[in-house]
C-alpha positions as CSV (number, residue, x, y, z in Angstrom):
1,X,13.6,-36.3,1.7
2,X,12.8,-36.4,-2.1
3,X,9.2,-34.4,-0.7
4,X,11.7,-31.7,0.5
5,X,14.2,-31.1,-2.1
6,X,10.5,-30.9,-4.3
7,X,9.4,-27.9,-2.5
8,X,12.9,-26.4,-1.8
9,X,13.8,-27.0,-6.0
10,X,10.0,-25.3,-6.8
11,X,10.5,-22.6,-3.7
12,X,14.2,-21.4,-5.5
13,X,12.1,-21.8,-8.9
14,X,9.3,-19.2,-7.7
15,X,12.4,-16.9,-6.2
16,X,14.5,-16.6,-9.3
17,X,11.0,-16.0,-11.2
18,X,10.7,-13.1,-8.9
19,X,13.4,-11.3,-8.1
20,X,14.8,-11.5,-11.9
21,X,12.7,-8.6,-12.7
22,X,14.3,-6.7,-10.1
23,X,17.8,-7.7,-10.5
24,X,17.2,-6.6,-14.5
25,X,15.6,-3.4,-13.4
26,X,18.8,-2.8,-10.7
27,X,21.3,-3.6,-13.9
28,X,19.6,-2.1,-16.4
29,X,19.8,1.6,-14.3
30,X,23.2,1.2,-14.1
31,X,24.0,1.5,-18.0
32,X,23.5,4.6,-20.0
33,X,21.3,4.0,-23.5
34,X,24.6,3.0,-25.6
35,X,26.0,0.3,-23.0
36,X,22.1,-0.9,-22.4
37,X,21.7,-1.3,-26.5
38,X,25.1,-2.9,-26.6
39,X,24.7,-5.5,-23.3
40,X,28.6,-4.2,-22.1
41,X,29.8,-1.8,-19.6
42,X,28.2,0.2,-16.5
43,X,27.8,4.1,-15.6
44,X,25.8,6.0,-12.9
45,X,24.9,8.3,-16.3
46,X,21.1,7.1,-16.5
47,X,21.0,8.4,-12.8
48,X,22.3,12.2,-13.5
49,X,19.9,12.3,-16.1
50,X,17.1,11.1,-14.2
51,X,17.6,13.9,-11.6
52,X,18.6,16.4,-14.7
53,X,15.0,15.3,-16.4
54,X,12.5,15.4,-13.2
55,X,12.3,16.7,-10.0
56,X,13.1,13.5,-8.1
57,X,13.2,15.1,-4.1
58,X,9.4,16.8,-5.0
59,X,8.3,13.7,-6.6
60,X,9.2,11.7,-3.7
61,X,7.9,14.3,-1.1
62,X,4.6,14.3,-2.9
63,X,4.2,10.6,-2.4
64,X,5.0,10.1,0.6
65,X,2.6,13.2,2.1
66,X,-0.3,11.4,0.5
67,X,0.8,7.9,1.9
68,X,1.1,8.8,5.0
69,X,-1.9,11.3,5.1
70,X,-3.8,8.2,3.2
71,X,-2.8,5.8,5.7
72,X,-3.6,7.8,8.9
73,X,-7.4,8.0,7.7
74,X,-7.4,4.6,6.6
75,X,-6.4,3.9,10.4
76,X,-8.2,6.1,12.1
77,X,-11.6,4.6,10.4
78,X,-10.9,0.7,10.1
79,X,-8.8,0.4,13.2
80,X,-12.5,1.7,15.3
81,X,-14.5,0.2,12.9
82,X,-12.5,-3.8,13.7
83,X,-13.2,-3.4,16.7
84,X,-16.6,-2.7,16.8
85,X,-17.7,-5.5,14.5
86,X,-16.0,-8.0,16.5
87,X,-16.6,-7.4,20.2
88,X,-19.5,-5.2,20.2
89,X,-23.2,-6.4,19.5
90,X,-25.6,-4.3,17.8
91,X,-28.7,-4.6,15.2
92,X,-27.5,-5.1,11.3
93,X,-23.7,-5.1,12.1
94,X,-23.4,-8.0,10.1
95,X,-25.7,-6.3,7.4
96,X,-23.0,-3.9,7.3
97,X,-19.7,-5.9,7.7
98,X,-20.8,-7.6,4.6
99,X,-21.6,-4.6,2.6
100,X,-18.1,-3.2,3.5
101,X,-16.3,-6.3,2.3
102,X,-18.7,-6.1,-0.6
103,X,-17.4,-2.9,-1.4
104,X,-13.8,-4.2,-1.2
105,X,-14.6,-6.4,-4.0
106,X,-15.3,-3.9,-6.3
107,X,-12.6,-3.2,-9.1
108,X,-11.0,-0.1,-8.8
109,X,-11.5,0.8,-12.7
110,X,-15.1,1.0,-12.2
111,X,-15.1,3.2,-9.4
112,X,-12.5,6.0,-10.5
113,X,-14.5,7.3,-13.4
114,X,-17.2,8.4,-11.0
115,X,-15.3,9.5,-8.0
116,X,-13.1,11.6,-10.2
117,X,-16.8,13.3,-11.9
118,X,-18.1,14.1,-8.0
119,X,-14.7,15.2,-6.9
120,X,-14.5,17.6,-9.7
121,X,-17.7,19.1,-9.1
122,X,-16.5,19.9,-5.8
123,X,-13.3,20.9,-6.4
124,X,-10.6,18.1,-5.3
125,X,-9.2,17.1,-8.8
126,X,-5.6,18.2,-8.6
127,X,-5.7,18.5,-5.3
128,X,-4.0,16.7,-2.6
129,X,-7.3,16.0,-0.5
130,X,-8.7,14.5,-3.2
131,X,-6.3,11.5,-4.0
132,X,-6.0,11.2,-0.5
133,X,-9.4,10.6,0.4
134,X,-9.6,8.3,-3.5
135,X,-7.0,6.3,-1.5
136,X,-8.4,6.1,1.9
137,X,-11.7,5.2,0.5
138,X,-9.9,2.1,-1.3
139,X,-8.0,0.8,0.8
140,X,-11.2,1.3,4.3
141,X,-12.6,-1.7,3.4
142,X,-9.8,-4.2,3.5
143,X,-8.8,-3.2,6.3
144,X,-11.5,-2.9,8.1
145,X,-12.4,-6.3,7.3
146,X,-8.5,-7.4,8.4
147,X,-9.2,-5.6,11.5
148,X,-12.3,-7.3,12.2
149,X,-10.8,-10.8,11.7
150,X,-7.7,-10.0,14.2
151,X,-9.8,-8.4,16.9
152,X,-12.4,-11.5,16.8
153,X,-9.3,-13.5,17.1
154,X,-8.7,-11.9,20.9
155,X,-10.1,-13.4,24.0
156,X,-13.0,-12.0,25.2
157,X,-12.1,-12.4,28.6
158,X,-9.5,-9.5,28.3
159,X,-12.5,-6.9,27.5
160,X,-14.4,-8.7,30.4
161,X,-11.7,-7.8,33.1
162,X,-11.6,-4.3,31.5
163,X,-15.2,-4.5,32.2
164,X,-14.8,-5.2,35.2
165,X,-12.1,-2.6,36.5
166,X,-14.6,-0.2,35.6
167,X,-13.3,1.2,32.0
168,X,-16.0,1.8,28.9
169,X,-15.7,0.7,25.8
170,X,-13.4,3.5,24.5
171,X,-11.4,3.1,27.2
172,X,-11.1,-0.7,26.8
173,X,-10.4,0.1,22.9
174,X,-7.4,2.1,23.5
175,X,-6.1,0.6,26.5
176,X,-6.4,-2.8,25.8
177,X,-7.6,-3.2,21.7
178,X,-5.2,-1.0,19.6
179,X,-1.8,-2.0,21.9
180,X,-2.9,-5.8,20.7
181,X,-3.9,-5.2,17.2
182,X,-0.4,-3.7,16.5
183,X,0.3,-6.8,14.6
184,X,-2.7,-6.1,12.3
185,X,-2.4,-2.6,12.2
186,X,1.5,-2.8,10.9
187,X,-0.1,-5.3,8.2
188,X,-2.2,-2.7,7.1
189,X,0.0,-0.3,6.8
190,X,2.4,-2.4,4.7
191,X,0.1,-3.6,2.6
192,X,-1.7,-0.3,1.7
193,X,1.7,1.6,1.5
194,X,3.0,-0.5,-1.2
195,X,-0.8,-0.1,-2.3
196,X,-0.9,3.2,-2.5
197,X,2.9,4.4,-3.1
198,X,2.9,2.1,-6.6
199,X,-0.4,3.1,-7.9
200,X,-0.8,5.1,-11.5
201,X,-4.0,5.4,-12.2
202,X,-5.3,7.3,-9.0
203,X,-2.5,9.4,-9.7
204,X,-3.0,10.6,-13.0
205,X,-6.5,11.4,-12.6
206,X,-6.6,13.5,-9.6
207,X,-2.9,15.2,-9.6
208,X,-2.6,16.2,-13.0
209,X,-0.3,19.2,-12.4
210,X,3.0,19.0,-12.4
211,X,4.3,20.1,-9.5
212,X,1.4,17.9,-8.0
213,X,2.5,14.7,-9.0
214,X,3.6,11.3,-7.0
215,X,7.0,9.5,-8.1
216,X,4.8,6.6,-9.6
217,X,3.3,9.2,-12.1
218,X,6.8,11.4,-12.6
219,X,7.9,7.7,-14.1
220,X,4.7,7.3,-16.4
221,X,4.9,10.5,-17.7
222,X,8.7,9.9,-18.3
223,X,7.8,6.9,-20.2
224,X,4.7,8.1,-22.2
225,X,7.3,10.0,-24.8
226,X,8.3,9.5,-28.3
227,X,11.4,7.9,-27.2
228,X,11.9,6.3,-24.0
229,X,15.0,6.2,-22.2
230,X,15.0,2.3,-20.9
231,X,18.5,3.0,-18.4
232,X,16.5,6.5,-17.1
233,X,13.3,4.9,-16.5
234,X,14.6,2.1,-14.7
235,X,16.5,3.8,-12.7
236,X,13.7,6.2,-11.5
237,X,12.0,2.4,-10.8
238,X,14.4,1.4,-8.9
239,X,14.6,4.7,-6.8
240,X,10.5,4.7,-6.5
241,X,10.6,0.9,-5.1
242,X,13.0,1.5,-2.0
243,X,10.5,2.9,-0.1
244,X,8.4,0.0,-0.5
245,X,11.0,-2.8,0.0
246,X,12.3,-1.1,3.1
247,X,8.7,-1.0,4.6
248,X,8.4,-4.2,4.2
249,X,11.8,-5.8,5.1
250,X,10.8,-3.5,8.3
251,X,7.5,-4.5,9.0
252,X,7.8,-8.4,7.4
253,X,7.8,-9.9,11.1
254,X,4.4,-9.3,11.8
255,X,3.0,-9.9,7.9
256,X,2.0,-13.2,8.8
257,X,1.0,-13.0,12.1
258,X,-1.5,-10.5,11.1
259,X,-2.8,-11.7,7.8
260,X,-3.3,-15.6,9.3
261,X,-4.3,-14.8,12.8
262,X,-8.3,-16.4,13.4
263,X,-7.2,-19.1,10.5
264,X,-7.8,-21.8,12.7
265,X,-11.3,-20.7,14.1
């Protein structure tokens, strides 16, 4: 009993540590400067000025074309690519399944600087293919290595039968492989949204133009002048995290299934 109410008293501990920021954040947008400065008083004022300072619907659309667009390549490589390392045998896949993973453990501050000096030469700074493919290139790794671990996790016996009807390996892969690996696929597309829709960095590098820019750097910009409007800026955070919370509240069911799946092997 006491061992419970320990881990229940330190589980509502971690809770209240987390969600404080939010509940701030939610409370603070809902105060214009004077009633934030003051601590008294509520108004939807911060949020008519944050649609009267930036252009809120473009900002949106323009994040959520490259997180989708990011998050279809990053699917349509590592979902193939999981299933090849794990039930198909061929010389130096393990040579490469560790370079990939490698690659994953990279930090993403030492690899912008020269993606954004070969992009440019090409073309693709402040330009829409060129964050997304920044993106999809960050986020491959991961998943393929998630991907590998889920489809390892499935019996082999199931590709055996499908051998045995008479259907290839592609056919085995979309038949049988990607209708099971939903699980792991809905975890990587989670995981990379929120990835991917809260990033800043990317985002200020390779979509410099204005009418180019994601929500996450519409906010940054907001708050890089002389005087920053706390009430505005939290409100545009609280607008620019909905998308995130709702894709996971939506998608939370098969989080764990997908991240702990092959644990136990």
């Amino acid at each position: 009993m006491a061992r419970r109410m320990t881990l229940f008293l330190l589980m509502a501990l971690i809770a209240v540590v987390m969600l404080y920021p939010i509940s701030f954040m939610v409370q603070t947008s809902l105060r214009s400067d004077e009633q934030y400065r003051t601590g008294a008083g509520y108004s939807l004022g911060s949020w008519r000025a944050l649609f009267a300072t930036l252009p809120v619907a473009d900002l949106m659309l323009n994040s959520t074309l490259v997180c989708v667009s990011a998050l279809l390549l990053i699917l349509v490589v590592s979902v193939p690519a999981g299933f090849a390392f794990a039930k198909l045998s061929y010389p130096g896949s393990a040579v490469l399944l560790t370079a990939i993973i490698a690659c994953a453990m990279v930090p993403v501050q030492s690899l912008v600087l020269p993606e954004f000096a070969n992009l440019a030469r090409i073309g693709l700074v402040n330009n829409y293919l060129g964050a997304i493919l920044v993106y999809a290139a960050l986020g491959t790794p991961f998943a393929t290595f998630l991907m590998t671990v889920y489809f390892r996790a499935l019996p082999d016996e199931l590709l055996e039968a499908g051998v045995i009807d008479g259907l290839g390996y592609g056919q085995i892969f979309l038949r049988i492989g990607v209708p099971l690996s939903l699980p792991a696929v809905a975890t990587v597309v989670v995981l990379q949204f929120i990835q991917i829709w809260c990033d800043l960095l990317v985002g200020l590098l390779f979509l410099q133009t204005p009418g180019l820019r994601t929500i996450t750097t519409g906010l940054g910009v907001l708050a890089s002048g002389r005087v920053t409007d706390v009430p505005v800026l939290m409100a545009g955070a609280t607008l620019s995290a909905i998308p995130a919370v709702l894709a996971y509240l939506l998608l939370q069911r098969f989080l764990v299934r997908g991240l702990t799946v092959g644990v136990s092997k």
